[in-house]
C-alpha positions in Angstrom: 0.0 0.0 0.0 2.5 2.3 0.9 4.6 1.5 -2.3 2.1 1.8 -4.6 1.2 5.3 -2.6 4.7 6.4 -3.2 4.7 5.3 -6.5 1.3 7.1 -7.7 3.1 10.6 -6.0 6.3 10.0 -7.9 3.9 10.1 -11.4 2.3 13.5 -9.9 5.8 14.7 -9.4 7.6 13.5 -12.9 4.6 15.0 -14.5 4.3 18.3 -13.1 8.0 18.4 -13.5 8.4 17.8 -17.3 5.2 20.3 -17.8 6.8 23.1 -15.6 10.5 22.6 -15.5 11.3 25.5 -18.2 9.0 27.9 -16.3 10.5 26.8 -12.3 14.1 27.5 -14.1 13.6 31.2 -15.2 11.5 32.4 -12.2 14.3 31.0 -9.8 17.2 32.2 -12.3 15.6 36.0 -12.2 14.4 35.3 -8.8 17.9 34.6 -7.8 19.8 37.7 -9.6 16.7 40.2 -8.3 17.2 39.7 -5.0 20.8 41.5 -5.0 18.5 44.4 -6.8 19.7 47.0 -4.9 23.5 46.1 -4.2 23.8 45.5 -7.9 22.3 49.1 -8.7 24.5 50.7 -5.8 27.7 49.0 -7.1 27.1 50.1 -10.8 24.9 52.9 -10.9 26.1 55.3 -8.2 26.9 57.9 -11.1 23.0 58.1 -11.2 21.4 57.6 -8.3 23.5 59.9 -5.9 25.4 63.9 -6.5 27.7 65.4 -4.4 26.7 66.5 -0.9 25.5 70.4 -1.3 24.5 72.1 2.1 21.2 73.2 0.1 17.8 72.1 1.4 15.5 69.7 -1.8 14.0 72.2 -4.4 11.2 70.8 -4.0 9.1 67.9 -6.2 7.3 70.7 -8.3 10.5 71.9 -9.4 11.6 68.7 -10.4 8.5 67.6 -12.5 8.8 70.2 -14.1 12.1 69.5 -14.8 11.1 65.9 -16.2 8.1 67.3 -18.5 10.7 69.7 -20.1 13.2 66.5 -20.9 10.3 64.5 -22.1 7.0 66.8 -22.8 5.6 63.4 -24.6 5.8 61.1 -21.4 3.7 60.6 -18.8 4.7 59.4 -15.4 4.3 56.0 -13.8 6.2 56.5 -10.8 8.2 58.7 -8.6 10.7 57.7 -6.1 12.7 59.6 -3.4 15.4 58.5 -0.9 14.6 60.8 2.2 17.2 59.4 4.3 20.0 60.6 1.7 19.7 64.2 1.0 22.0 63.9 -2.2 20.1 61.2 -3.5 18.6 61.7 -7.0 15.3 61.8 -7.6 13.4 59.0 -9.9 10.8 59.7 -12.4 10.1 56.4 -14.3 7.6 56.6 -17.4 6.8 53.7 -19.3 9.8 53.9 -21.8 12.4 55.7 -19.8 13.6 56.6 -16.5 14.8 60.1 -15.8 17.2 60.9 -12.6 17.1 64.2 -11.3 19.7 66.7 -9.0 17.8 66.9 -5.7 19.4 70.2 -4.9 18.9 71.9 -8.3 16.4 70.0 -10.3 19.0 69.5 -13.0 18.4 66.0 -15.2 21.4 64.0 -14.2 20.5 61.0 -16.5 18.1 59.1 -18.7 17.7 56.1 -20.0 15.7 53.3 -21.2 14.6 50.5 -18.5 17.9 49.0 -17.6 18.9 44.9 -17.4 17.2 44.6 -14.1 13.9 46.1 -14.7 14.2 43.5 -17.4 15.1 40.9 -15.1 12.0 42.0 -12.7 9.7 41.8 -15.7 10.7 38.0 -16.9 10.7 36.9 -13.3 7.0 38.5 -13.5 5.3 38.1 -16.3 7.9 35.7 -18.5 7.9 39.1 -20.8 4.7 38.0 -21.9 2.0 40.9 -20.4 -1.1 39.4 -18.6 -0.7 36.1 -20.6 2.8 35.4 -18.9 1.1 36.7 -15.4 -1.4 33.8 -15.9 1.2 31.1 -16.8 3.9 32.2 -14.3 1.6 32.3 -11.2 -0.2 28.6 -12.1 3.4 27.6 -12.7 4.3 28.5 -9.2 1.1 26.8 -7.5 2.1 23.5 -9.8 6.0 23.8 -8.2 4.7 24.2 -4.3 2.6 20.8 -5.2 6.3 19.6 -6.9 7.9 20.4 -3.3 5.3 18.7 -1.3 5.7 15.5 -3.3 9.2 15.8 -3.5 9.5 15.6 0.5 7.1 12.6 0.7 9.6 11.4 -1.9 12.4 12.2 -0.2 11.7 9.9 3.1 12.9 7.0 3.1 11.2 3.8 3.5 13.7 2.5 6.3 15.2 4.8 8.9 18.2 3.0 8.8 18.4 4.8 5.1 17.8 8.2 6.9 21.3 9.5 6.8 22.1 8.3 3.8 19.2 10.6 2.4 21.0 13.7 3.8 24.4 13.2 2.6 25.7 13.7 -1.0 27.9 10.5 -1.9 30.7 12.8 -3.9 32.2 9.3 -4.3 29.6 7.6 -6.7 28.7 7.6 -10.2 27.4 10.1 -12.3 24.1 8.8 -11.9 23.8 8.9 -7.9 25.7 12.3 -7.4 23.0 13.5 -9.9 20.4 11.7 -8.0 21.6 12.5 -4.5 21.9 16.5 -6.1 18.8 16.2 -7.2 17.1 14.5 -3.9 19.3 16.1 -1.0 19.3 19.4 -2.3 15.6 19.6 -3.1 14.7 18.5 0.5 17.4 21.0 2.3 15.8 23.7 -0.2 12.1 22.8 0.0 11.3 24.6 2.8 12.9 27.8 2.5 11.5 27.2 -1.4 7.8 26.7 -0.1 8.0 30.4 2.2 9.1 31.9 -1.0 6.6 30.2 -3.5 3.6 31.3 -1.0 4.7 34.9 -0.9 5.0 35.2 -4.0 1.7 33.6 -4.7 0.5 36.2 -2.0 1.1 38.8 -4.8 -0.5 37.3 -7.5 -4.2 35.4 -6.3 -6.5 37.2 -3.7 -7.3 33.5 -2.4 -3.7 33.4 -0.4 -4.5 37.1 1.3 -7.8 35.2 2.2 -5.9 32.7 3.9 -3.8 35.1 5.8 -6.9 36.3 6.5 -8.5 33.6 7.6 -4.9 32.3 10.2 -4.8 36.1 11.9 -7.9 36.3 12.5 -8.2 39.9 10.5 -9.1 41.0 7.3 -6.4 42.8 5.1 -7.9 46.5 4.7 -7.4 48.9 1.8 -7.3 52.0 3.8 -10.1 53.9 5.8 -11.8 55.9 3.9 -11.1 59.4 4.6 -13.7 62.4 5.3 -14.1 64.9 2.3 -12.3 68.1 3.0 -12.1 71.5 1.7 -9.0 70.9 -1.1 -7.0 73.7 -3.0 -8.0 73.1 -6.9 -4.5 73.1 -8.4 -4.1 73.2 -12.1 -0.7 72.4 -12.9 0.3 68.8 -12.2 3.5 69.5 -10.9 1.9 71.7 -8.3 -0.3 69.4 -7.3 1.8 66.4 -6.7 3.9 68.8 -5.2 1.4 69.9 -2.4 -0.2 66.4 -2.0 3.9 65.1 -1.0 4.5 68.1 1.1 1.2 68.3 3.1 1.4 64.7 3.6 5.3 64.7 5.1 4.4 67.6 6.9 1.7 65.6 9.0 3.4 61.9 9.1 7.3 63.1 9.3 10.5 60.7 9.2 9.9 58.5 6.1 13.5 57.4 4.7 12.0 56.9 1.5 9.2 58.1 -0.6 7.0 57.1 -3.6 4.1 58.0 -5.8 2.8 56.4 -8.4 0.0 56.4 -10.7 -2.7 53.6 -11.0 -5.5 52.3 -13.3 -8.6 54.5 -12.1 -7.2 57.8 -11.5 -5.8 56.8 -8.3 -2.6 58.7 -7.7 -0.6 56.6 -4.6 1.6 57.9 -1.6 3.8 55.3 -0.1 6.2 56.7 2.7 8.2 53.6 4.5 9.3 54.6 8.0 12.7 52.6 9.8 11.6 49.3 10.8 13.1 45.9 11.6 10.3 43.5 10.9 7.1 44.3 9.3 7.7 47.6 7.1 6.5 50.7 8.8 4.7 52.1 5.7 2.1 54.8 5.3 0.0 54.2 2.2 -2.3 57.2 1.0 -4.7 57.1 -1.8 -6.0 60.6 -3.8 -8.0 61.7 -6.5 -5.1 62.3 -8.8 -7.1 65.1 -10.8 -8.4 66.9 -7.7 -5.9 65.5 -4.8 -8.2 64.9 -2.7 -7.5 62.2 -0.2 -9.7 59.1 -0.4 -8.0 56.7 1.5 -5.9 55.6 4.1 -3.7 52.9 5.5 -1.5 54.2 8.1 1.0 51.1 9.8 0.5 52.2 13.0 -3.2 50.6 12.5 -2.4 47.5 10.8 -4.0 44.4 11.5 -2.9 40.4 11.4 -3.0 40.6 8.0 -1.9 44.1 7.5 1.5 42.9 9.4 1.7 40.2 6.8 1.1 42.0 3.8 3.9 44.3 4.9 6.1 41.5 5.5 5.3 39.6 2.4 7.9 41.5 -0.2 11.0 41.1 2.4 10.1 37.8 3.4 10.2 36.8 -0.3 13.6 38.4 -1.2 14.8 37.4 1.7 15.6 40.8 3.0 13.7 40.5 6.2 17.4 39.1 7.5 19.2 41.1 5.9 22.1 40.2 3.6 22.5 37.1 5.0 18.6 36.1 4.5 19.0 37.7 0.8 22.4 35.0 0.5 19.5 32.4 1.7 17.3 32.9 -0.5 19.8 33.4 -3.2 21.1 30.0 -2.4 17.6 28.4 -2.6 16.5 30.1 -5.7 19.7 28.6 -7.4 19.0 25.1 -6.2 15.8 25.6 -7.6 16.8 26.2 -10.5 19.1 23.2 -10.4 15.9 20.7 -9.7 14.6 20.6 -13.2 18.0 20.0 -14.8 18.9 17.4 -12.6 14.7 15.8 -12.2 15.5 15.5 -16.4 18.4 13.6 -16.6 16.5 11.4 -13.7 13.8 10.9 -16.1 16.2 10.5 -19.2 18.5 8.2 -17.6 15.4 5.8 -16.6 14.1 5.9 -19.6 17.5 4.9 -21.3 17.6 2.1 -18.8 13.3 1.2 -19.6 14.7 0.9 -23.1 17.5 -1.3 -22.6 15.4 -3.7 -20.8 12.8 -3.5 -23.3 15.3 -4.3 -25.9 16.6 -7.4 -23.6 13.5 -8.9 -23.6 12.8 -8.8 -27.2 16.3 -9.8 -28.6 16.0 -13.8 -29.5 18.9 -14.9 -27.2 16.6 -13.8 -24.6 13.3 -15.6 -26.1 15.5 -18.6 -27.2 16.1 -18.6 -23.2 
């Protein structure tokens, strides 16, 4: 019973394997360089993203969208970010094409250039460069390789316990075969359950049906923001103006955020994000406006989340591994490149078996054998 058990999972896992191996091996590939994101960009991009120290206060974000709308009167923006912690840190304009960099003491562009490797990087890891179509295929992929861990751990235990540190040792020693096997085997169980905490949160991102759950564990349901009371709002004209007084009024009343951004979503939502020093969960403020009028609609502030508040705001460095630090982002790194490993090494499993199905095959059918 419990071979045949064993045996039915092993199918489950072979099959999901061959159907999503290609997929599992460029999310955990991208997965793998993305989580070094921002040392990668500090080590090669400091030309960019900082200028020299100036003992000058921020011109202001109305001086520097204007700025951006005379270097590219044709663009729109998606996003704006600001470091607040580093006062000669550039400010980033992102439009759908281009991103633009500008001198936070003067306003001045300081460079511009197309999406660079990494946004590229974050995009295949994402959506497989495919739009919503690649968003489909990526998340079911994911949900098909946290049903590929599961089996592979049931897998993984051995029938006898006697067998049980054999199972957690590489033999360097053997053939081919078993260090591909044992690769294959130890590896995946070590990785598995670091893989399974990065697989959910990412599926966190990408199906409503996971936030239920968190839901549903806390105890709390993950809130969009209260909704904020109508209230008497300067009609500003000019855009830069606007987004200008919206950042300002909002600093002004929730002070000490060490970074800063605004972007601009389906609807006419225009959205404030200000993340505050924190060790776990991020201590972020999220603010929702009318991006035409500025008025405020919503609010999420962190010092009223929830349960499931707490774990939304963990999720992102919980999945890159940065809720450790570098270490946890080595971790994770680590686990994403085994992961990538397991398909390569599940196929020459499956090939080598199916060399050796063959050969019998052949064995059975050649006339010495049905002369015997």
């Amino acid at each position: 019973m419990r071979k045949r058990f064993k045996d039915i999972i092993r199918q489950i896992h072979l099959w999901l394997g061959l159907g999503t191996g290609l997929i599992v091996f460029v999310v955990s590939i991208t997965g793998c360089t993305y989580v070094f994101e921002e040392e990668i960009r500090e080590a090669t991009q400091k030309e960019r993203l900082y200028v020299p120290v100036q003992q000058k206060p921020f011109i202001g974000l109305d001086k520097v969208i204007t700025a951006f709308q005379k270097a590219a009167p044709n663009e729109k923006i998606s996003v704006i970010r600001m470091t607040n912690s580093t006062p000669n840190a550039t400010v980033e304009i992102a439009s759908k094409k281009n991103t633009y960099y500008f001198n936070p003491y003067d306003g001045q562009l300081v460079y511009k250039g197309r999406h660079d490797w990494l946004d590229t990087v974050e995009e295949i890891h994402m959506t497989l460069l495919m739009g919503e179509t690649g968003k489909f295929i990526q998340r079911w992929a994911v949900v098909v390789f946290v049903l590929m861990l599961i089996t592979g751990i049931i897998l993984w235990f051995p029938n006898q316990m006697r067998l049980l540190k054999q199972s957690l040792r590489i033999k360097w020693k053997g053939s081919f075969k078993r260090v591909n096997y044992d690769l294959h085997n130890v590896l995946g169980f070590y990785a598995s359950w670091i893989l399974i905490i990065i697989s959910l949160t990412g599926l966190f991102f990408a199906f409503k049906e996971v936030k239920t759950a968190a839901s549903f564990f806390t105890g709390s349901k993950l809130t969009e923001g209260k909704k904020q009371p109508p209230v008497e709002t300067p009609v500003i004209e000019s855009l830069a103006l606007r987004y200008d007084y919206i950042y300002k009024t909002t600093a002004l009343k929730y002070p000490g955020a060490i970074s800063t951004s605004i972007s601009i979503r389906k609807g006419g939502e225009l959205r404030l994000r200000m993340i505050y020093p924190y060790k776990w969960a991020r201590n972020q403020n999220t603010f929702f406006f009318n991006e035409a009028s500025g008025q405020l609609l919503r609010a999420k502030r962190y010092k009223e989340f929830n349960g499931a508040d707490l774990i939304e705001a963990t999720n992102y460095d919980l999945h890159t591994g940065r809720l450790f630090g570098l270490p946890g982002k080595i971790i994770a790194c680590i686990a994403a490149l085994i992961s990538a490993s397991l398909p390569i090494t599940g196929f020459i499993i499956w090939l080598k078996k199916g060399k050796k199905r063959k050969r019998r095959i052949r064995k059975r059918r050649s006339p010495a054998h049905s002369f015997a």
